[in-house]
VEXLUM-648996 format. One record per residue (C-alpha): residue number from 1; x, y, z. Coordinates in nm, 2 decimals. Each point is the difference from the previous one (the first is absolute). Layout:
<nodes>
<node NUM; <X; Y; Z>>
...
</nodes>
This chain:
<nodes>
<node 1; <0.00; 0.00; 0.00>>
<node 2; <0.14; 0.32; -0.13>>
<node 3; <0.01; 0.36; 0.21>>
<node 4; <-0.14; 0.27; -0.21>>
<node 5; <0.09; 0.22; 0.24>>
<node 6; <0.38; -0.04; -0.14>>
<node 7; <-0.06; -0.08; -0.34>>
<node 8; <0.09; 0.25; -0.26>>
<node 9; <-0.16; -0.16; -0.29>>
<node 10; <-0.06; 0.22; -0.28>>
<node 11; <0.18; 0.29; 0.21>>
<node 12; <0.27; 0.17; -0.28>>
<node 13; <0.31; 0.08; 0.16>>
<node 14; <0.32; 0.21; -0.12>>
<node 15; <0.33; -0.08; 0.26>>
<node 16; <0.25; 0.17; -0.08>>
<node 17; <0.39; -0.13; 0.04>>
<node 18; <-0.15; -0.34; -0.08>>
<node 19; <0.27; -0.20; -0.13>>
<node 20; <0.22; -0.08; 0.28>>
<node 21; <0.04; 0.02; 0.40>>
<node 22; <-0.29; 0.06; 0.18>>
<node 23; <-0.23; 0.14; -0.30>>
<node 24; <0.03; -0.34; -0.17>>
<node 25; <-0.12; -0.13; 0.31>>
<node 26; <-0.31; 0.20; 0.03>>
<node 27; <-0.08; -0.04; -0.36>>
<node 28; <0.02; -0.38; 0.03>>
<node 29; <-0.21; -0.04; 0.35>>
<node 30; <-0.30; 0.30; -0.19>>
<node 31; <-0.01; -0.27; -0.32>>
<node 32; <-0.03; -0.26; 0.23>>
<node 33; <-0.30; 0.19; 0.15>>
<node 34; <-0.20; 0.01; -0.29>>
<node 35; <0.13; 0.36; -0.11>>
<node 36; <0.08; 0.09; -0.37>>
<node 37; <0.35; 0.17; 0.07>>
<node 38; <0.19; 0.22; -0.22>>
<node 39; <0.36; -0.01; 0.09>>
<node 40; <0.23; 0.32; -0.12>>
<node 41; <0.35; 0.01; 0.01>>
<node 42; <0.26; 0.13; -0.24>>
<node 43; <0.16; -0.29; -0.13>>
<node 44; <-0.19; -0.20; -0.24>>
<node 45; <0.20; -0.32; 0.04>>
<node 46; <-0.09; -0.04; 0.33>>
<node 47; <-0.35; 0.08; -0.02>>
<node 48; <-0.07; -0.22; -0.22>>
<node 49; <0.20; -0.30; 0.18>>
<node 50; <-0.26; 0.10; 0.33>>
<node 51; <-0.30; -0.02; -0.24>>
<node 52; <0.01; -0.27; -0.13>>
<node 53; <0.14; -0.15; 0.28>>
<node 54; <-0.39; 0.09; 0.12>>
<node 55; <-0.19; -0.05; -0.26>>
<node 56; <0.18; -0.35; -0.01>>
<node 57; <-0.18; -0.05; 0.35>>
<node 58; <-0.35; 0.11; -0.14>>
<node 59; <0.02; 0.38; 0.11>>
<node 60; <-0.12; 0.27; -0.14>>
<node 61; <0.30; 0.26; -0.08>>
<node 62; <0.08; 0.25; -0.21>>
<node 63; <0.32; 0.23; -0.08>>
<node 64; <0.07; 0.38; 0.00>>
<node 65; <0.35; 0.10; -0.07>>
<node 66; <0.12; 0.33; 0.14>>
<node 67; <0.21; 0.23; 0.19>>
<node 68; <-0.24; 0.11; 0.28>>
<node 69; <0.26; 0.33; 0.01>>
<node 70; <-0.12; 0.06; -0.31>>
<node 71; <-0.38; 0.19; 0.07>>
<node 72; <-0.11; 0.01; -0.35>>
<node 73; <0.07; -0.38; -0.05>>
<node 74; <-0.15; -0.10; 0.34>>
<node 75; <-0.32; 0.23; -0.09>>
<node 76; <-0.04; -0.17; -0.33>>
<node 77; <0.05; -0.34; 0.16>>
<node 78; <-0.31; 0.04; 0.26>>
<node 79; <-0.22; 0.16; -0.29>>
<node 80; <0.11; -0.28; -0.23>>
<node 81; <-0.10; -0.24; 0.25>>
<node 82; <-0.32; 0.15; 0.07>>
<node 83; <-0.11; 0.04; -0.35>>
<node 84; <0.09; -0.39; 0.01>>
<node 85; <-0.17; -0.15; 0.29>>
<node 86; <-0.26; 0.25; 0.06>>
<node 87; <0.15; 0.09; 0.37>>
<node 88; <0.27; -0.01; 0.20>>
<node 89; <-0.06; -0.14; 0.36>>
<node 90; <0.31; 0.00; 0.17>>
<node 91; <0.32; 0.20; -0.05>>
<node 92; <0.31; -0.17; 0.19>>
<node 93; <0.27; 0.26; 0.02>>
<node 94; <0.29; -0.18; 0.03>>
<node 95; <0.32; 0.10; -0.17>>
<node 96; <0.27; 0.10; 0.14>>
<node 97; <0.36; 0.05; 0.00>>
<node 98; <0.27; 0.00; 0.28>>
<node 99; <0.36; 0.22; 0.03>>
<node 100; <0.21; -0.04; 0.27>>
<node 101; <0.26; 0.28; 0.08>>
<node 102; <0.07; 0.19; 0.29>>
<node 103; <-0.09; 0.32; 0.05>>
<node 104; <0.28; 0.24; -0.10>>
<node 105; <0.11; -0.20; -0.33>>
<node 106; <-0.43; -0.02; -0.07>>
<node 107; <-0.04; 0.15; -0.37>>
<node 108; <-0.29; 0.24; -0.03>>
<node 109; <-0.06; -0.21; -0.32>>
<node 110; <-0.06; -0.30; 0.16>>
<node 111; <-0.22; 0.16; 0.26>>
<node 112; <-0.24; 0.08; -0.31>>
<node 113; <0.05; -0.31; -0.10>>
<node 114; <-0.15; -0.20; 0.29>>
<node 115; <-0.26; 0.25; 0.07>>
<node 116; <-0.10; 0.03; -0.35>>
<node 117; <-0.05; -0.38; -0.02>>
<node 118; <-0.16; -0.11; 0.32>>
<node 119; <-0.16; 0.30; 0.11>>
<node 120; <-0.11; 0.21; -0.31>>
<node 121; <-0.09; -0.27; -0.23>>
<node 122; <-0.20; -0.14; 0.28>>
<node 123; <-0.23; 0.32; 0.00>>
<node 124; <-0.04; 0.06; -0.39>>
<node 125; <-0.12; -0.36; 0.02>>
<node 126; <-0.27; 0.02; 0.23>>
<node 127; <-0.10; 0.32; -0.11>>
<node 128; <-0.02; -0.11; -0.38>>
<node 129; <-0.15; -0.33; 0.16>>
<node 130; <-0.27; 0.20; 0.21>>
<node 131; <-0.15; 0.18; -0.32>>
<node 132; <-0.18; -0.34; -0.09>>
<node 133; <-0.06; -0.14; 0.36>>
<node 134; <-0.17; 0.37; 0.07>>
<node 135; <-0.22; -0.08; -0.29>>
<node 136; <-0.11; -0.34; 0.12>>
<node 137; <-0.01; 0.10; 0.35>>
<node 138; <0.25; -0.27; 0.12>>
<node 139; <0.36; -0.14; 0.00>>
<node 140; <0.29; -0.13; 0.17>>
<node 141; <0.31; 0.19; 0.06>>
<node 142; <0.30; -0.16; 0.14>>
<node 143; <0.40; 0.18; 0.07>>
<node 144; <0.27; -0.22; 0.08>>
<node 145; <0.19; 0.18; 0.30>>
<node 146; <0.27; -0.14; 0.21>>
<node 147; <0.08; -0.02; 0.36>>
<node 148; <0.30; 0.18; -0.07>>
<node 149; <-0.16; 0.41; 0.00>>
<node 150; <-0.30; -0.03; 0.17>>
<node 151; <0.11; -0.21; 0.30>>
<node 152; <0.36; -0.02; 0.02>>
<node 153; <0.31; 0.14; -0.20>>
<node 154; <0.35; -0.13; -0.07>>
<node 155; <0.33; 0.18; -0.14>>
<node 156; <0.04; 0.02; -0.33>>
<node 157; <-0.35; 0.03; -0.12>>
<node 158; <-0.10; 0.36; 0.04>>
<node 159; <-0.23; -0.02; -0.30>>
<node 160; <-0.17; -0.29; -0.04>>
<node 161; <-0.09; 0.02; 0.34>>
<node 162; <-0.14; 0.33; -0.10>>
<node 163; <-0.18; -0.11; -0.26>>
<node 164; <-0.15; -0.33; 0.21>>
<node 165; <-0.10; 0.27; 0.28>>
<node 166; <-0.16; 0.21; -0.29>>
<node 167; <-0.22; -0.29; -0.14>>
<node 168; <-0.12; -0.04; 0.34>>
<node 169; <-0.12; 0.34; 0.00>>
<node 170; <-0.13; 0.02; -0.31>>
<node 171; <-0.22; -0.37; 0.05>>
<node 172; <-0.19; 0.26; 0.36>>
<node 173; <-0.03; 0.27; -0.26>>
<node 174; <-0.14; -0.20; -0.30>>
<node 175; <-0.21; -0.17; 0.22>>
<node 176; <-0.16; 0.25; 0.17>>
<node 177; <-0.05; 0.19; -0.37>>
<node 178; <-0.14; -0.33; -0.18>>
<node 179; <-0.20; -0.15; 0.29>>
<node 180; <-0.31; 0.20; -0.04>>
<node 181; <0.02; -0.14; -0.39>>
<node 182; <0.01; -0.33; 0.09>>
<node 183; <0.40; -0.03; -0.05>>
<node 184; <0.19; -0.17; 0.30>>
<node 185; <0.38; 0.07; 0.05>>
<node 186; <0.28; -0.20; 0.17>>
<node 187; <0.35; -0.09; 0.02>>
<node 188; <0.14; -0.32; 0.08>>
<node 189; <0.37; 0.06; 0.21>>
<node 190; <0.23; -0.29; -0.06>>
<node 191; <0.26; -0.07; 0.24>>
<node 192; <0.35; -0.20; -0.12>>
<node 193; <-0.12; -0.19; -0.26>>
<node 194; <0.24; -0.26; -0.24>>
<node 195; <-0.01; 0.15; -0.31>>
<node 196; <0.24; 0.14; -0.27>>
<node 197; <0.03; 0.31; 0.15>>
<node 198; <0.12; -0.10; 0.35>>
<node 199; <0.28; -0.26; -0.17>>
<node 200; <0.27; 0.23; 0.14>>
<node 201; <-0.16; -0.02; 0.35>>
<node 202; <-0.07; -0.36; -0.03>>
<node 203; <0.37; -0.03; -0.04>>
<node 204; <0.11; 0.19; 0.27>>
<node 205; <0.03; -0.20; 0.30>>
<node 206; <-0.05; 0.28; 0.30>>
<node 207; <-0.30; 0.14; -0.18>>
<node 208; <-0.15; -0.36; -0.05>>
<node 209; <0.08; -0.03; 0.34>>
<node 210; <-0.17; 0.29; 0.10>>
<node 211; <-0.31; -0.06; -0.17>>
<node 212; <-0.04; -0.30; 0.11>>
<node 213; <0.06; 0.07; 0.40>>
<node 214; <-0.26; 0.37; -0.02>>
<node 215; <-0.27; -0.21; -0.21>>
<node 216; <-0.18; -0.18; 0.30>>
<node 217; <-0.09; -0.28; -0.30>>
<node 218; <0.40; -0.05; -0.02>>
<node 219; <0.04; -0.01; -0.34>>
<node 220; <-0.03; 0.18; -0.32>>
<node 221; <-0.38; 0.04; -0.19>>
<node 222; <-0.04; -0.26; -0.36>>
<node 223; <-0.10; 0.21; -0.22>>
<node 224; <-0.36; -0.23; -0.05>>
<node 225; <-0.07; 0.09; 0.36>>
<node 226; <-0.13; 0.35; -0.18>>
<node 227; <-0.26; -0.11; -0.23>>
<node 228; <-0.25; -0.02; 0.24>>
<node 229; <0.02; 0.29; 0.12>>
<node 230; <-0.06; 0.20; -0.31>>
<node 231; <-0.27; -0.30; -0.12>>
<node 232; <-0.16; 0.10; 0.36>>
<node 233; <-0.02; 0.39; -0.08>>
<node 234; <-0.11; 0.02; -0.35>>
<node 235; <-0.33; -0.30; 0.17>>
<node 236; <-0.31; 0.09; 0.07>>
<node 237; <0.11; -0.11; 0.32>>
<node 238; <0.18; 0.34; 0.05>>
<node 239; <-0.28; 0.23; -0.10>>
<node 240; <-0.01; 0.18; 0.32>>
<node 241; <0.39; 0.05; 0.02>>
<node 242; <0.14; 0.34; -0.18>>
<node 243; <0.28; 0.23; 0.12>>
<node 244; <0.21; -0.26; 0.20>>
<node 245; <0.35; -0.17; -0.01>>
<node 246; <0.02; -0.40; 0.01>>
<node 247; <0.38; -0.07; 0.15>>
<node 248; <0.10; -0.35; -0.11>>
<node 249; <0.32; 0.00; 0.18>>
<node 250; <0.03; -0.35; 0.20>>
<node 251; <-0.07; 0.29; 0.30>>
<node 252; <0.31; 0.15; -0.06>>
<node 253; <-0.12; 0.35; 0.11>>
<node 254; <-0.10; -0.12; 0.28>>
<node 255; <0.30; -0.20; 0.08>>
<node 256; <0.26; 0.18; 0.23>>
</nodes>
């Protein structure tokens, strides 16, 4: 017997940064859910290896290839898809880029960078996202944050922890603007997840070390642990939760 409560049968979804990491992992556990899921990422090698990788399974999923830096291709994108489907239901923000200097050798440059990616791309989406939901009176907004901004910070990552500690602002101000027209808004805040991008960490004994003795759970997130989460947000079972900031984090913020 099947919970329509966290089904998302016939739901179109667009998750961005969905070719690797933890976006692959969301994309995979939203087909499994019944969702049709376009996946966008800028290589088209590897979205086309995740798929049909998908559509081998039985899934619904589609492909939209772009820079989400660049606003008039990631406009075009959400209009393209809903001239195709008719709708878009949920927009999973979740690209993102990481850049780890310290603080006096920090190029202005890269700053953009980082905040241009995970930050600013993030709000041209939902807004060119909203224009449709508005319309139907109902959608699904979703930001990938991070622990690392909102709840703690670390050396060495001035901006993407400003960027992380934007999205969480943004997700209260979206939410509180969209809610009255039907729109929920919410981040989900990964703690230290193994994926590509933490490879370097992954190698480095003390910081493996250290993860492993602040996360009360003792060991470092698999990146499948994720897809519930944003599977559990874009449900109806989530209809009454806008504005707020899931930490899926083994309790690390917590942890002393």
């Amino acid at each position: 017997m099947h919970d329509d409560n966290f089904s998302l049968r016939e739901k179109v979804i667009l998750v961005t940064g969905g070719t690797r990491g933890l976006g692959k992992a969301m994309v995979a556990a939203m087909a499994r859910a019944g969702g049709h899921v376009i996946v966008n990422g800028r290589t088209p090698e590897n979205l086309a290896k995740v798929a049909t990788d998908l559509r081998q399974a039985g899934h619904e999923v589609d492909t939209a290839c772009f820079d989400v830096t660049d606003e008039k291709a990631a406009t075009k994108a959400i209009g393209d898809i809903v001239a195709r489907h008719g709708r878009l239901d949920v927009l999973v923000g979740n690209a993102g880029i990481q850049h780890r200097r310290p603080l006096l050798e920090f190029e202005t440059e890269d700053w953009r960078r980082i905040i241009d990616t995970n930050l600013t791309a993030c709000f041209v989406l939902a807004r060119e996202a909203a224009r449709s939901m508005v319309e139907r009176g109902s959608g699904r907004i979703i930001l990938t944050a991070s622990v690392a901004g909102p709840a703690i910070a670390r050396p060495t990552i001035s901006a993407y922890a400003a960027s992380k500690g934007g999205l969480v602002a943004l997700t209260k101000a979206l939410a509180a603007e969209l809610g009255p027209k039907g729109i929920t808004c919410n981040a989900i805040a990964p703690g230290f997840f193994a994926t590509e991008m933490n490879t370097a960490l992954l190698e480095n004994e003390s910081f493996n070390a250290f993860v492993k003795q602040r996360t009360p759970l003792g060991r470092w997130g698999r990146v499948e642990e994720i897809g519930g989460v944003a599977v559990f947000l874009a449900s109806a079972a989530a209809s009454y939760i806008n504005g707020h900031t899931i930490y899926v984090d083994g309790g690390l913020i917590v942890g002393t």
